[in-house]
Structures are given as C-alpha cells and as structure tokens.
C-alpha angles and dihedrals in degrees: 000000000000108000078235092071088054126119116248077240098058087037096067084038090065080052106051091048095044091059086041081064090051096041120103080234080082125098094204125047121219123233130256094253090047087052099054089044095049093042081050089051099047088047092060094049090047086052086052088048093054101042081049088060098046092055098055 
C-alpha cells in the first residue's frame, strides 16, 4: 500500500512509531543508516499531512 492511500490517522500512527524507534524509551538503537532512512520516510508522510491540511 502507497503511504498516499493512508488514513490521516495511520498516518500520525507511522509517526508516532517512527519517533518511538528514535526515542531513549528503545532497547535497541538504530544505525546510523536506519535513522536517515526512517527520518526520510517520516518526512514524506509529514509532507502528505501538510498537503492534506491546505487542501481542507
């Protein structure tokens, strides 16, 4: 599924995990290289959020 056809809801979930997987409250940190592609990926669904709000 495209991150395009996501609920505004699932969306914000994705978020929220995604900064979950960056947070000290992890066991496990994430490598460099996992960091940079989560923090692109969030972007892009922040991006989508935004676009979502101009248009209502």
């Amino acid at each position: 599924m495209s991150d395009s056809n996501l609920t505004t809801e699932e969306k914000l979930a994705k978020l929220e995990k995604g900064l979950f997987l960056m947070s000290k409250d992890r066991e496990r940190a994430l490598s460099n290289h996992e960091t940079e592609d989560l923090i692109e990926e969030l972007r892009g669904v922040v991006a989508e959020l935004k676009a979502e709000v101009s248009k209502a």
